[in-house]
C-alpha positions as CSV (number, residue, x, y, z in Angstrom):
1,X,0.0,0.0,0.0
2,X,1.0,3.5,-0.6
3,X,0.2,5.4,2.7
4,X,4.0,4.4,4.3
5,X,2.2,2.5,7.4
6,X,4.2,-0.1,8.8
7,X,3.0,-3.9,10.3
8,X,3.0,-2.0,13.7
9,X,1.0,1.8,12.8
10,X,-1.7,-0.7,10.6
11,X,-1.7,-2.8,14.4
12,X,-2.4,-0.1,16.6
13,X,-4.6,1.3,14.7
14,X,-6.8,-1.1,14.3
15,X,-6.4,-1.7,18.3
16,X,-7.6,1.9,18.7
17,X,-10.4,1.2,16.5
18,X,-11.4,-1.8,18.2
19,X,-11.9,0.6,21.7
20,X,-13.3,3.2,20.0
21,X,-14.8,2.7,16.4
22,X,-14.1,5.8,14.6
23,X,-10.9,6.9,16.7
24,X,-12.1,10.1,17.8
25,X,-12.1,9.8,21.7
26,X,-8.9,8.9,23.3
27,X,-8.4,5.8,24.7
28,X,-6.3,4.3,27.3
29,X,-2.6,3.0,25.9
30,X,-2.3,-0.1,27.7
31,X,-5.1,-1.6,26.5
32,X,-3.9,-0.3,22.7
33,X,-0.5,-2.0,23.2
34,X,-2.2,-5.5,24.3
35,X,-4.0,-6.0,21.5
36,X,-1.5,-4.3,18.9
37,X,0.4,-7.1,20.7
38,X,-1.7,-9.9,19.5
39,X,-2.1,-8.5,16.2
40,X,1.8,-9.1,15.5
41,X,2.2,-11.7,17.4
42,X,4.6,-10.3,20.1
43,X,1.5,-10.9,23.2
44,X,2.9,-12.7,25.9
45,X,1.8,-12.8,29.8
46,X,4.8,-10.8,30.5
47,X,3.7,-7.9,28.7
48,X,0.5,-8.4,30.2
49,X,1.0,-7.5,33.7
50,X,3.7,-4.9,32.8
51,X,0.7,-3.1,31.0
52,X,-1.5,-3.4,34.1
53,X,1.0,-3.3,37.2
54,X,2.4,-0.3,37.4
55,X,5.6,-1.7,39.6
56,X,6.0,-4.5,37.2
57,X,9.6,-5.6,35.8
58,X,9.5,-5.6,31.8
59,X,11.6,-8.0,29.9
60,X,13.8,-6.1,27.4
61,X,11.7,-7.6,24.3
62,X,8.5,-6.3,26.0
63,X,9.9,-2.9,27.1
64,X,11.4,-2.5,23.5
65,X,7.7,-3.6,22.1
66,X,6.1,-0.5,24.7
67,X,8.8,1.6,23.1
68,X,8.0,1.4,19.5
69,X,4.5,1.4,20.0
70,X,5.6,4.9,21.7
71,X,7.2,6.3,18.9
72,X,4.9,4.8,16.4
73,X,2.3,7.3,18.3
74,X,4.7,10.5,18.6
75,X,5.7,10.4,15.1
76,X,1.7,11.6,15.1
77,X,1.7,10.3,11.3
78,X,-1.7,8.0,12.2
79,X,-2.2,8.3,15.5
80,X,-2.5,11.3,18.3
81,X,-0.9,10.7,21.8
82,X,-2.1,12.1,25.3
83,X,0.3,12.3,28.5
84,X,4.2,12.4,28.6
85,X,5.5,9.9,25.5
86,X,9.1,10.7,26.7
87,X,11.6,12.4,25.1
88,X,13.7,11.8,21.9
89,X,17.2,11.2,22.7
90,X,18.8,14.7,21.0
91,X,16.0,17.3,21.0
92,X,18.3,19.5,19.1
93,X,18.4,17.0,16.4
94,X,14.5,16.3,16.6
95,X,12.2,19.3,17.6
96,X,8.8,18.9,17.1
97,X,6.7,15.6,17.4
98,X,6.2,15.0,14.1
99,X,9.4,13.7,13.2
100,X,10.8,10.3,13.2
101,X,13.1,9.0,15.3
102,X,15.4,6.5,16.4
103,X,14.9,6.0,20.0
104,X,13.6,7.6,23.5
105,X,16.1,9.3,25.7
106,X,16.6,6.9,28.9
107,X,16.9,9.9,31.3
108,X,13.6,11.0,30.4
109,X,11.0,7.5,29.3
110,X,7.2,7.6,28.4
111,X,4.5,7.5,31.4
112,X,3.3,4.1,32.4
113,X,0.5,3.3,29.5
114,X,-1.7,2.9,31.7
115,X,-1.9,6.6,32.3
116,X,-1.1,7.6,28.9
117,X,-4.1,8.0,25.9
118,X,-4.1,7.5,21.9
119,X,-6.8,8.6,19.4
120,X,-6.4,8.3,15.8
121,X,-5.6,11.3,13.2
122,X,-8.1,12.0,10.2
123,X,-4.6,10.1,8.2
124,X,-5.3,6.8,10.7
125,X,-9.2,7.1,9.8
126,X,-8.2,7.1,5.7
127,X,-5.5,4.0,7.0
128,X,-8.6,2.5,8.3
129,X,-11.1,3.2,5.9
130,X,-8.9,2.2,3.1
131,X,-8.0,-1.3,4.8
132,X,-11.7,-1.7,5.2
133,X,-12.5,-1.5,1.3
């Protein structure tokens, strides 16, 4: 498809949309992330109860599953974020949101998700729309 989306934008997407047909209300990330999860395959128990607990320890593979769901939402390409996502790692090099980049700083991570909230963007709605025709 032409619209750039990769496996995991089309995943949480289609998460969002499965909280909140249409995407316009925010909804809560850790439910998002779960079911982007089992959409690509990468749910596992341990992710699970790092999404609810918010003392839980992650494993690296989950963490680093939480953190590109992260930046899949601040690149604000399909979908629009709600709390604190974190901070790129140079904010000289990247200054606004809606620019891609490589990873989050580790002085200064996202919020647990479940504090933090995604909607989609009127570009996530045509993602959706188009995967629905």
């Amino acid at each position: 498809m032409a619209d750039g989306a990769t496996e995991l934008e089309r995943a949480l997407v289609r998460a969002v949309h499965e909280r909140e047909p249409g995407g316009r209300r925010f909804v809560k990330l850790d439910r998002v992330v779960a079911a982007a999860a089992r959409f690509v395959d990468r749910f596992t128990p341990a992710l699970s109860n790092s999404l609810v607990i918010e003392v839980a320890d992650w494993t690296d593979d989950d963490y680093a599953f939480y953190e590109q769901c992260v930046v899949a939402i601040r690149t604000e390409r399909f979908l629009e974020g709600q709390g604190n996502f974190g901070r790129p790692r140079d904010d000289d090099e990247y200054p606004t949101l809606n620019v891609n980049y490589p990873e989050l700083d580790d002085d200064w991570p996202p919020a647990h998700p479940r504090v933090l909230e995604c909607r989609l963007t009127d570009r996530g709605r045509a993602l959706l729309a188009e995967a629905d025709s």
